[in-house]
Structures are given as structure tokens and as C-alpha cells.
C-alpha positions as CSV (number, residue, x, y, z in Angstrom):
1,X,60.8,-68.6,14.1
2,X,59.2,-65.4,13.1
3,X,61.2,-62.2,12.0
4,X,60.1,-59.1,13.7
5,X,61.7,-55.8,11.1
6,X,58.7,-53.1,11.4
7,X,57.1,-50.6,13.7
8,X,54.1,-48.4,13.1
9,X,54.3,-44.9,11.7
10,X,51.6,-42.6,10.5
11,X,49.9,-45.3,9.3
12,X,52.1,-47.8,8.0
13,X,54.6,-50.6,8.9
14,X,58.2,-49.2,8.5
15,X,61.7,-50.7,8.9
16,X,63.0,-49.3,12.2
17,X,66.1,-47.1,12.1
18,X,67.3,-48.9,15.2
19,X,69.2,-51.5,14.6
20,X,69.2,-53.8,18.2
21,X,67.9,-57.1,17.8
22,X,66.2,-59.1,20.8
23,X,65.7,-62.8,21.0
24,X,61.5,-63.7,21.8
25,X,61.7,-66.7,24.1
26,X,58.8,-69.3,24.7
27,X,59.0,-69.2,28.7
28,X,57.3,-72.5,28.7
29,X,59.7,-74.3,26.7
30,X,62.7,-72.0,27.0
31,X,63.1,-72.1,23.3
32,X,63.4,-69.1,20.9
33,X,60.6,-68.3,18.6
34,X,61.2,-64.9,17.0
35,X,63.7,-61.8,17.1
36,X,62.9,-58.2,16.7
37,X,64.5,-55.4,15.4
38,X,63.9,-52.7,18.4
39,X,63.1,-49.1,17.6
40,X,65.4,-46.2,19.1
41,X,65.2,-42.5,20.0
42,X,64.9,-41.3,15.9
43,X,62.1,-44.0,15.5
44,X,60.1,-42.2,18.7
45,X,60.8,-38.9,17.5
46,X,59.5,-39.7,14.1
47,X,56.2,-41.3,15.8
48,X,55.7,-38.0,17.8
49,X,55.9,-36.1,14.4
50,X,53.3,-38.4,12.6
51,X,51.1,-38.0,16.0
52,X,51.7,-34.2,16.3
53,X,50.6,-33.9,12.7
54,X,47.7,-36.0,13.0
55,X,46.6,-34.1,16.1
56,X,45.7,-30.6,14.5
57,X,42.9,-32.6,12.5
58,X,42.0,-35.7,15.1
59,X,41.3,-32.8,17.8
60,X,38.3,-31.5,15.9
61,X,36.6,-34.5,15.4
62,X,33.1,-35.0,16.6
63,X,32.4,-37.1,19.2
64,X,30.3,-39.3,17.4
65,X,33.0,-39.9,14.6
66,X,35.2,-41.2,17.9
67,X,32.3,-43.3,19.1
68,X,32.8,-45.2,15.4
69,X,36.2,-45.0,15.7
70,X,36.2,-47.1,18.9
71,X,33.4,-49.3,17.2
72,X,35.8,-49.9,14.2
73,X,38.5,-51.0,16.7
74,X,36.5,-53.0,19.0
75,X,35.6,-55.2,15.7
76,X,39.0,-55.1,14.2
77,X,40.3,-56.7,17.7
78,X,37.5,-58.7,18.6
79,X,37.8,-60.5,15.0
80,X,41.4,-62.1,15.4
81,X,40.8,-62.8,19.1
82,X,41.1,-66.5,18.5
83,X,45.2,-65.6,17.2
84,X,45.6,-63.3,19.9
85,X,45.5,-65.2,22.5
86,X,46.9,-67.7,20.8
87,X,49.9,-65.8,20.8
88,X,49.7,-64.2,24.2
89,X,49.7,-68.0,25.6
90,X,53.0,-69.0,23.4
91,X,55.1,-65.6,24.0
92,X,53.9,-64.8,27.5
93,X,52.8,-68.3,29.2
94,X,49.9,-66.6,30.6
95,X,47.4,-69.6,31.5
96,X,44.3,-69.9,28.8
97,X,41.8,-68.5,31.3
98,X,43.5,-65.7,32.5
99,X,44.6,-64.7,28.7
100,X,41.2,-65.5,27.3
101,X,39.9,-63.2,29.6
102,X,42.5,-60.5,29.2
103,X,42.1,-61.2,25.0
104,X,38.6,-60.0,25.7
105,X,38.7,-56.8,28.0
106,X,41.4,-55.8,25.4
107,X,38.4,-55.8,22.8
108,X,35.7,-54.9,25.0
109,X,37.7,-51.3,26.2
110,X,37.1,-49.8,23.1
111,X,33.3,-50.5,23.7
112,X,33.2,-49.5,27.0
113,X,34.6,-45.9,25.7
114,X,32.6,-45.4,23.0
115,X,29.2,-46.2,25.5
116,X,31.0,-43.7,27.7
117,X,31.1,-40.9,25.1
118,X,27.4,-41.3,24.6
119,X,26.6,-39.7,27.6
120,X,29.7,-37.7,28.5
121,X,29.4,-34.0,28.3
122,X,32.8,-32.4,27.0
123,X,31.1,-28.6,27.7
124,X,29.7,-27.4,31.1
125,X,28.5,-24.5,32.7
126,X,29.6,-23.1,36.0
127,X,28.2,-19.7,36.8
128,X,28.8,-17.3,34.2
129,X,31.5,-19.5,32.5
130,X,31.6,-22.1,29.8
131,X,34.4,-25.2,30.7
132,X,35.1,-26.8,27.9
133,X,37.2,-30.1,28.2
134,X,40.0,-30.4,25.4
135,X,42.2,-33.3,24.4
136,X,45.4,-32.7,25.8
137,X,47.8,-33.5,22.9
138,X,49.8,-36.0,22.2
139,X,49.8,-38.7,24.6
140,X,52.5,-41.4,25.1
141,X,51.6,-44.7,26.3
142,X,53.7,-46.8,27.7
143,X,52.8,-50.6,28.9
144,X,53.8,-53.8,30.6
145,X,54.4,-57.1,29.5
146,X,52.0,-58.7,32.3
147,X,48.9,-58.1,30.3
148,X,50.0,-56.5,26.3
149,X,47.1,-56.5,24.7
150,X,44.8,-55.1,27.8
151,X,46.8,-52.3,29.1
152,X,47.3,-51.1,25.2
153,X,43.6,-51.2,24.2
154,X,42.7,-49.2,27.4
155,X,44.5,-46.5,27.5
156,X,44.5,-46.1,23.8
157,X,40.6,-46.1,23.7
158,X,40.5,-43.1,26.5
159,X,43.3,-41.4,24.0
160,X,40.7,-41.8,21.1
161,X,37.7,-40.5,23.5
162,X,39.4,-37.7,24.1
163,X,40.4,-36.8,20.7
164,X,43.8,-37.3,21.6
165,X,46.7,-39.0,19.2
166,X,49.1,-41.6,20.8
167,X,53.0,-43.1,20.6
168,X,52.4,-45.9,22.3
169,X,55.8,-47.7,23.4
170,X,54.8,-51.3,24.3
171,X,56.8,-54.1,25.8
172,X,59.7,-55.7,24.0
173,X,59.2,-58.7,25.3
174,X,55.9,-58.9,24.1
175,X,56.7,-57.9,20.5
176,X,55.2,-61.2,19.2
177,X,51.5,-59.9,20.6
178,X,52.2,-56.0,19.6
179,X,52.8,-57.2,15.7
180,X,49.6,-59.0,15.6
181,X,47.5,-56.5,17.6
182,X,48.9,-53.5,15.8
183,X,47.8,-55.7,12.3
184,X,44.3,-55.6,14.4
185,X,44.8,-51.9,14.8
186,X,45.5,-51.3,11.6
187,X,42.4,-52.5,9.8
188,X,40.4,-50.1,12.0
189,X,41.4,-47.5,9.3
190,X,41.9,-44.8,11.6
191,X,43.5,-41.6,10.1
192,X,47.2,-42.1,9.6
193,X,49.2,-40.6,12.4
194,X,46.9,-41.2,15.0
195,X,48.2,-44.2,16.2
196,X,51.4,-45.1,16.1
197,X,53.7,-47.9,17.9
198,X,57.2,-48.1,18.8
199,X,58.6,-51.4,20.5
200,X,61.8,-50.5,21.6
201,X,63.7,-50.3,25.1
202,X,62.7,-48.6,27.9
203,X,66.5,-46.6,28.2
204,X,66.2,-45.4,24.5
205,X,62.3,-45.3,23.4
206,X,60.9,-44.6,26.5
207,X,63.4,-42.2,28.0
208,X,62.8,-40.4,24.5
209,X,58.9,-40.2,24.8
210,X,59.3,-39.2,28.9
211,X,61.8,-35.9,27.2
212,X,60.3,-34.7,24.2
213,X,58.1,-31.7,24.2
214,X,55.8,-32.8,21.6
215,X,54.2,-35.4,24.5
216,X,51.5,-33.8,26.3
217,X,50.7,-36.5,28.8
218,X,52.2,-39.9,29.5
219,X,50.3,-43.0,31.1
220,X,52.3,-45.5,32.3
221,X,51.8,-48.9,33.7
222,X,54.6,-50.9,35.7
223,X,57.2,-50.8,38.5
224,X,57.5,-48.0,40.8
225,X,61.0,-47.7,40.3
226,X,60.1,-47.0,36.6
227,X,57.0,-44.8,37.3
228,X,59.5,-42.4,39.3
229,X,62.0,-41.8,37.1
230,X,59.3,-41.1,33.8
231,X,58.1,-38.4,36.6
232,X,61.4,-37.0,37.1
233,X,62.0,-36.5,33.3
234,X,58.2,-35.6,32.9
235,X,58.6,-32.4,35.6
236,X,61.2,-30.1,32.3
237,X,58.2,-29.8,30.5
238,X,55.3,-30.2,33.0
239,X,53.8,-33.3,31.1
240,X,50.3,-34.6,32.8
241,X,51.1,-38.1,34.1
242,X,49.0,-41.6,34.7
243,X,50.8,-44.0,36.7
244,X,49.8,-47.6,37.9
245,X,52.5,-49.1,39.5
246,X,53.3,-51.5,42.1
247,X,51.0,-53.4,45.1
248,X,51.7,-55.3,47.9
249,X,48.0,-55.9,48.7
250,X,46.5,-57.0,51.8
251,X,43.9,-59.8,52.1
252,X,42.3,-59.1,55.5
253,X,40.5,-62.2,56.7
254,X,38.4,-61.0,59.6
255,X,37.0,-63.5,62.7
256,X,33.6,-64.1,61.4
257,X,34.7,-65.0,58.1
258,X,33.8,-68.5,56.5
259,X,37.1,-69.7,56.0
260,X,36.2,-72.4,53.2
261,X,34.8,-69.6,50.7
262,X,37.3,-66.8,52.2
263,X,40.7,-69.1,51.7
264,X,40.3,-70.6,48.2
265,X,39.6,-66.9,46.6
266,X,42.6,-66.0,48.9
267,X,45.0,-68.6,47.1
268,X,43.2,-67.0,43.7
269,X,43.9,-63.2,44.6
270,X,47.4,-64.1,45.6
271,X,48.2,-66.4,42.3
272,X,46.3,-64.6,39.3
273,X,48.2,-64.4,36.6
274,X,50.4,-66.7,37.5
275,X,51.2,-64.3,40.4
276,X,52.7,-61.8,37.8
277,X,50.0,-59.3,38.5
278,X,49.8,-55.8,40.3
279,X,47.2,-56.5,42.4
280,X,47.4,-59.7,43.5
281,X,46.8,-59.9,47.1
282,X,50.2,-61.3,48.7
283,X,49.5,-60.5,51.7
284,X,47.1,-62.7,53.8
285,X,46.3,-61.1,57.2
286,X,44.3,-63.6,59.0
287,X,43.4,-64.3,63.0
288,X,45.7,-65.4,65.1
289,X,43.1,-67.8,66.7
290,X,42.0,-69.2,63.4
291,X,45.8,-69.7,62.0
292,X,46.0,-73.0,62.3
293,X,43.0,-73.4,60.6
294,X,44.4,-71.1,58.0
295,X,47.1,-72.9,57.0
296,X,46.1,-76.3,56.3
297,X,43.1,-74.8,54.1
298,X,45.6,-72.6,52.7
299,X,48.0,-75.9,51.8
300,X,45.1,-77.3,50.4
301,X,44.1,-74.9,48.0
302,X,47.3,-74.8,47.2
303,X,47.8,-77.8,46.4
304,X,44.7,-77.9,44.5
305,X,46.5,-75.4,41.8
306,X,47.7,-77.5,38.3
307,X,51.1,-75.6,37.6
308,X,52.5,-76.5,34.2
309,X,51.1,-75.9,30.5
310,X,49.6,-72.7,29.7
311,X,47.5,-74.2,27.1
312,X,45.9,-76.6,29.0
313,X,42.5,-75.0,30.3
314,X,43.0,-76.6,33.7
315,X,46.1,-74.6,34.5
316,X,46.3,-72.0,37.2
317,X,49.8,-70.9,36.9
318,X,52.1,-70.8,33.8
319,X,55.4,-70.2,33.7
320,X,56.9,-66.7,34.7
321,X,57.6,-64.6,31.3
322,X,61.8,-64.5,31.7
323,X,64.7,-65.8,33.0
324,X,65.2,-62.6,34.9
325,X,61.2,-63.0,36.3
326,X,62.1,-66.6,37.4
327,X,65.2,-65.9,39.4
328,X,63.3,-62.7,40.8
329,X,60.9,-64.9,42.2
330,X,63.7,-68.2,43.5
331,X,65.7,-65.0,45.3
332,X,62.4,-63.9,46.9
333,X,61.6,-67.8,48.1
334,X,65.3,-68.6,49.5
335,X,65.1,-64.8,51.1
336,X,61.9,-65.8,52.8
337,X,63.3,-69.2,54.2
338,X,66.4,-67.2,55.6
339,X,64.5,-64.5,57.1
340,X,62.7,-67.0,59.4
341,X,59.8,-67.5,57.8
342,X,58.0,-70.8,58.2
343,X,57.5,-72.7,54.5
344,X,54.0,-73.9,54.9
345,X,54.3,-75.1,51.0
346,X,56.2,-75.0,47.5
347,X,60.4,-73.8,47.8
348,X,62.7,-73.0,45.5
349,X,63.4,-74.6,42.4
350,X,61.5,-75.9,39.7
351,X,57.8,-78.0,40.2
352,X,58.2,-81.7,39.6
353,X,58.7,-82.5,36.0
354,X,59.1,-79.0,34.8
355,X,62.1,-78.4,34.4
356,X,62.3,-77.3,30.8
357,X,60.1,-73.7,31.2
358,X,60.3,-70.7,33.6
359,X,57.8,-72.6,35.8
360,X,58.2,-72.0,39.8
361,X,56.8,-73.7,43.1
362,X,53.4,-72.0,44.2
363,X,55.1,-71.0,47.4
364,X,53.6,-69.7,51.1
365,X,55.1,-68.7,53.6
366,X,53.7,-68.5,57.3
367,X,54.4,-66.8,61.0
368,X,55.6,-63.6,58.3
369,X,56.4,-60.5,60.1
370,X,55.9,-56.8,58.5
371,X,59.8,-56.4,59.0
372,X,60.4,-59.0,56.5
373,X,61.8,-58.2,52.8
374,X,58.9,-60.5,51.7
375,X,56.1,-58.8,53.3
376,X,57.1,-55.7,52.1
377,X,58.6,-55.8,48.3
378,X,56.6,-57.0,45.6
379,X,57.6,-60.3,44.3
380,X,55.7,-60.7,41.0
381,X,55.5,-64.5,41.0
382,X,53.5,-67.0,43.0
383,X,54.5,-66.3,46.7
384,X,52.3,-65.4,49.3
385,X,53.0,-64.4,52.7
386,X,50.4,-65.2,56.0
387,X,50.7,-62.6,58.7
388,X,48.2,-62.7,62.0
389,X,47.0,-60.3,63.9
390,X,45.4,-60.4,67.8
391,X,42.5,-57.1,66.9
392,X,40.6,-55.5,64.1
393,X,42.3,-52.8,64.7
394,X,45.7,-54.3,64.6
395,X,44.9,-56.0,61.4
396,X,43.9,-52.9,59.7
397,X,47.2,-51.7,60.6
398,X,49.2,-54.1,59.3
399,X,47.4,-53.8,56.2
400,X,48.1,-50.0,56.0
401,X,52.2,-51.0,57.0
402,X,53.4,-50.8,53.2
403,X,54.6,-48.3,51.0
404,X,51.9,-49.4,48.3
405,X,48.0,-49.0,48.3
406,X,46.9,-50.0,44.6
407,X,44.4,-52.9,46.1
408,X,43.1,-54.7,48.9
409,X,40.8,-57.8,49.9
410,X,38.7,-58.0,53.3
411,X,36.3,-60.7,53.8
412,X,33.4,-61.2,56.7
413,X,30.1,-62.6,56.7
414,X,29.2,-59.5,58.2
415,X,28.7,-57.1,55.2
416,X,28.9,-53.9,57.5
417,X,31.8,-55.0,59.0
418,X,33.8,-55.7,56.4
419,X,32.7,-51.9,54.2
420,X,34.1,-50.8,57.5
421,X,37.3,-51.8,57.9
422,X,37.7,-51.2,53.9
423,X,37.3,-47.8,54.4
424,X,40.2,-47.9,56.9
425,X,42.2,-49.7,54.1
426,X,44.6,-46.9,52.2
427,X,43.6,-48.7,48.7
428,X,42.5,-47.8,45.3
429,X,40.3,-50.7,45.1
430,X,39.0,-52.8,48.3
431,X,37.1,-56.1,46.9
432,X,34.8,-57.7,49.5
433,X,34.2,-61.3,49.8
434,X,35.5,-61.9,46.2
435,X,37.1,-61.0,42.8
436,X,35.4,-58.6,40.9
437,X,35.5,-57.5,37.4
438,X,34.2,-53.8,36.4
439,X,36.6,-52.4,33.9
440,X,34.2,-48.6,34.3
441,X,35.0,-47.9,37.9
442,X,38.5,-46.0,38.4
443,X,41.7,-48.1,38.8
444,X,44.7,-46.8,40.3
445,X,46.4,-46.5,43.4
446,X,47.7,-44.2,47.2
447,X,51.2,-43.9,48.0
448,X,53.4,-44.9,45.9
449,X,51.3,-47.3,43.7
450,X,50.9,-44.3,41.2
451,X,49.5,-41.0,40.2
452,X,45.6,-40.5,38.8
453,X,43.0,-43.3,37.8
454,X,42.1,-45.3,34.9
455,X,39.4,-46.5,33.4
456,X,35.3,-45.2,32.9
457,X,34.7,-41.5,33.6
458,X,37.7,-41.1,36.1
459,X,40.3,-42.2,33.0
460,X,38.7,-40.4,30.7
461,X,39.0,-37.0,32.1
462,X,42.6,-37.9,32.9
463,X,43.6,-37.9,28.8
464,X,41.7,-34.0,29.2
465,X,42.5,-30.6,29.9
466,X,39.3,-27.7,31.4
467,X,39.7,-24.5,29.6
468,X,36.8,-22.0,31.4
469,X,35.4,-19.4,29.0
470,X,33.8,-16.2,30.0
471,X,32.4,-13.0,28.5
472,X,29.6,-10.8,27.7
473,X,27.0,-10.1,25.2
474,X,25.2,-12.6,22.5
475,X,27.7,-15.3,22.7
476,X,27.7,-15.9,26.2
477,X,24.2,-16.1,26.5
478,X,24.4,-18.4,23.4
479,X,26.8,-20.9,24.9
480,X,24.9,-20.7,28.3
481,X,21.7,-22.7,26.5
């Protein structure tokens, strides 16, 4: 069992002054396999000092000393991935693929930032005025447990772009994945100060970052329920805010679609990351004249999925991360069978022979109406819900019927079609006839799925502040050229 005792201050690893200990729990074997010594409100204070401190300097840098920066990162990362995901499979339970994958696009965001610099112009002229685009401060960062190393790397590569520092408050129950990537971090040899990362409660370190008045902007990435309250604390001191929160994302299967391609990547959308994703599309909205068609290729697929051992290449879905996540979901399945939903597959309680993790049932449930709990509240585990619809029109509608728009799936074999009816779709991202990955287009969502965008060009300006200058005479005319 490993012994967690240090956070990471202006450039070293310190003994927290909290004092709260938190068991780290293997979710696929229910066994305990490290404790860490959580930070509290002086630890985030003393971060936002170091980062302050390091800001007056770190704000003047050039952008091609960032573009190394990120380069010395990306390395630093990319050199332990093998323990990284290692780790991330053992404290997390995400299957190999998924956390391979996520391992990699951890690395690869610092790339993707520094390619982004080479070509992004932080000065501009509009008329007779020069806008120049300034790091905003301090930034606090503060990330899920779903996907550790990911959500870290990116936002913390658009605080480097910027020229921004960072007090980046992680998940606790991912402190296991924070130690090692923060050794990763580390080795970049980045000026002390500029990073700096506190793993501590949400109550005390995060309520702490969301106050102070040393934080210029916070990005966050989680629940909505979460996401409003950092805004309501944000508003005293009129911090700029990034929030990606919830989904409940639609799948619309439309009448000319070819059910064999369109209802496998359907079961994949609805199950990635072992269903503990933000975007997974739980919602399947299919024709009511193909549903019986639907369902048995939907059972198939289904049944198609290996559930069990994260480390085995061949599983699909891994355990859920906690306790708490796993009777989250068996409430959600036992709500959906008293709500008068038909159980097309899966139920409540553990899969056969797994007994000893966090592991639940792939589950679907048919004949689901919008005025049921599970059609409209996220679930964050394995479950998906079919719905049917008689029109276009009316499918489009039920896809709209949700307080979420983060993401949403159509598929068609016509191609028009279906860019039609995802224009309708009140989404952040519409994928058509697939899953897609392009980590430079923006990520976010409408409604109440968040605040601002993530990622390439659109992310970048987020972590950045226009000041417009104006005057007369030889330095006007100077900065004009």
C-alpha cells in the first residue's frame, strides 16, 4: 500500500498542513491500496501565493519560451506513459483501451498547444487600435476523476499558452495518478511557482480556490450541481469561468440509417468509459417502425460487450470508480424498472462472477418516455435508455427535451440529412455516423452543460483577457506595422 504525504508548491513536494487522511480503493477488487494526506484551505492559499509570485515573471515570457515549455512537458509525460496508465487502470478501473488512449491525449495536449502557439497571433489591429491578448492571471483548475490525467494536461497546457500560472485542485480519488503525473510534471523544469497542485476536498480546497481573489479564472470540469455553486462563489470577485459539466446526449437514429453500422457505435457512445463519461450518448432515439429491429441488435451488441478486468485488452467496461458510483448507478437501474420501463437487458446487481469489484450489469432499457427520471438525469454508469419517435421532426424534439446540450449523435446514410437535423440539435458537439476524436475543435456545452469551450483556438482565448490600445503619434504608427 503506498503512502500519499505531499502536494506540490512552488516547485517542490511539501507535507500538507491538512491533516485528513482518505483511503485509495482498487474498484476492481474492492481492496485498499494507498491513503493520502488531503490538503486544506492554508495548503490552497499557499499555492495561490507561489502562483501569484510566479505570475509577475511567467506573464512576460515569449511565446516561443512557452512553445518549449509545452515541448518539455509533452516529453516529461509521454516518457512514463507506460506507469501512467498503469496506474490509471489499478486506481480508476478504466478499461486498457479507453485509459491507453486517455494516457496519450494527456501527452499529446501539450503538443497540440505548443503547434497552436506557432501560428496564433496574441496582437491585432482593429482600426486605429492595437488589441493585445493578455494572460489573465492566476488560473485555478479544477478536475474530475473520470479521466485525471486528460482533463489536467489540457487545461494546464492552454494555462501555459497563455502565460498564465495555475493551482490546479485535482480529484482525491485519483491521488494515486496526480502523484505520479505531478513527478511527470515536475521534471519538465518549469519555473517554480508556475505550477502547483493541491489534492484536497472539494468543500475545503476547492471552495477556497472558487473565494480567493488572487484566482483570476477557474476552469472546471464535472457535475452541474458543482459547476453552479463554483459560479455562485466566482460572481464576489467577478472570476472568468470554464465549465464542462453534465450530458444527457441524444443518439438520433434516423429512417434511412443502416442499423448494423448505426447500433454497435450506438452501444459504444452509450458505454465509453465504462459509461462514466460526460458525453456518452444515453439516449437512443430511434424509429418507431424500426424498434423492433432496434432492440434485438441493441441486445446483441450488448451482449457482445466483455465486462470484468480492466487490464484485460478485451474489456469494454470496468468497474465503476466507488462504492458511491456503483450504487448511483443500481438506484438508477431499479428506478428505471419501477418507472415502467421495459428491461430489454442487464438489471441490478452485480454481472455473473463479479462480485468482488464495483462492476455493474450493462443495462438498457426500452419503451422510455421523456417524463422518466432516467431519460432525463445523468446516470454516469452503463445504462442506456431507447426512446421512439413517429417524425423527424418529433425526434429532433425529443432530443432537444433535456436540460443538457454538451453532445449529440445522429446517424443516416443520407449525409445532408443527417448535417440537417444536427443543426436542429442544441449540442456542443453533434458526431455523424461515428465517434470522432479531434482534441483542436472547441468542446463544451448549451444549457446547462457549462459556460465557454475548451480546447484549440476556442480554449485558448478562454485562459485570455483583450486590452485595446489607442493613441497618436510615432508609436501608433509603430505598433500598426
Amino acid at each position: 500500500m503506498k503512502t500519499l504525504d505531499h502536494i506540490y508548491i512552488n516547485g517542490r513536494f511539501t507535507k500538507p498542513h491538512g491533516t485528513e487522511t482518505l483511503e485509495l480503493i482498487n474498484p476492481s477488487t474492492k481492496t485498499v491500496i494507498g491513503r493520502v494526506t488531503l490538503a486544506d484551505e492554508q495548503d490552497a492559499q499557499d499555492a495561490i501565493a507561489a502562483a501569484k509570485a510566479a505570475y509577475k515573471s511567467f506573464s512576460q515570457t515569449t511565446k516561443e519560451q512557452r512553445m518549449e515549455y509545452l515541448q518539455r512537458l509533452h516529453d516529461a509525460v509521454a516518457a512514463r506513459s507506460d506507469e501512467l496508465l498503469e496506474v490509471m487502470i489499478e486506481e480508476y478501473g478504466g478499461p486498457r483501451r479507453i485509459s491507453n488512449a486517455s494516457t496519450q491525449r494527456a501527452a499529446n495536449s501539450f503538443l497540440l498547444a505548443k503547434e497552436l502557439l506557432k501560428t496564433f497571433d496574441f496582437v491585432k489591429h482593429v482600426g486605429i487600435s492595437k488589441v493585445v491578448l493578455e494572460p489573465l492571471g492566476v488560473v485555478g483548475l479544477i478536475t474530475p476523476w473520470n479521466a485525471n490525467y486528460g482533463f489536467i494536461c489540457s487545461k494546464l497546457a492552454m494555462a501555459i499558452a497563455a502565460g498564465s500560472t495555475a493551482v490546479i485542485k485535482p480529484s482525491e480519488l485519483s491521488s494515486l495518478q496526480t502523484q505520479l503525473l505531478t513527478e511527470c510534471l515536475h521534471a519538465a523544469g518549469l519555473p517554480a511557482g508556475v505550477i502547483n497542485i493541491v489534492t484536497g476536498r472539494g468543500a475545503t480546497v476547492g471552495a477556497a480556490i472558487t473565494r480567493h481573489p488572487d484566482i483570476a479564472k477557474i476552469s472546471f470540469t464535472g457535475s452541474t450541481a458543482v459547476g453552479k455553486t463554483i459560479v455562485r462563489g466566482a460572481v464576489d470577485t467577478m472570476k472568468r469561468v470554464t465549465l464542462e459539466l453534465g450530458g444527457k446526449s441524444p443518439n438520433v437514429i434516423l429512417d434511412d440509417a443502416d442499423l448494423e453500422k448505426a447500433i454497435p457505435i450506438a452501444v459504444a457512445a452509450a458505454t465509453v468509459n465504462s459509461g462514466q463519461a460526460c458525453m456518452a450518448g444515453t439516449r437512443l432515439i430511434v424509429p418507431e417502425s424500426r424498434l423492433d429491429e432496434v432492440k434485438l441488435l441493441v441486445k446483441k451488441a450488448v451482449q457482445a460487450l466483455q465486462v470484468g478486468d480492466p487490464r484485460d485488452s478485451a474489456t469494454a467496461i470496468g468497474p465503476m470508480v466507488t462504492q458511491t458510483q456503483y450504487d448511483r448507478v443500481q438506484r438508477y437501474i431499479r428506478l428505471g424498472v419501477e418507472e415502467g420501463a421495459e428491461l430489454l437487458i442487464g438489471g441490478a446487481g452485480h454481472p455473473a462472477g463479479l462480485d468482488s469489484g464495483y462492476f455493474v450489469q450493462p443495462t438498457v432499457f426500452a419503451n422510455v418516455t421523456m417524463d422518466m427520471k432516467i431519460a432525463q438525469e445523468e446516470i454516469f454508469g452503463p445504462v442506456l435508455s431507447i426512446l421512439s419517435y413517429k417524425t423527424e421532426a418529433e425526434a429532433v424534439d425529443i432530443a432537444n427535451d433535456t436540460i443538457y446540450g454538451l453532445h449529440a449523435f445522429v446517424s443516416s446514410s443520407d449525409i445532408g440529412r443527417a448535417n440537417r437535423v444536427a443543426a436542429r440539435i442544441v449540442a456542443g458537439r453533434v458526431f455523424i455516423n461515428g465517434m470522432y476524436d479531434e482534441p483542436r475543435a472547441p468542446f463544451g456545452g448549451f444549457k446547462q452543460s457549462g459556460i465557454g469551450r475548451e480546447f484549440g483556438t476556442y480554449g485558448l482565448e478562454a485562459y485570455l483577457e483583450p486590452k485595446a490600445i489607442m493613441g497618436h503619434g510615432e508609436t501608433s504608427n509603430e505598433n500598426a506595422q
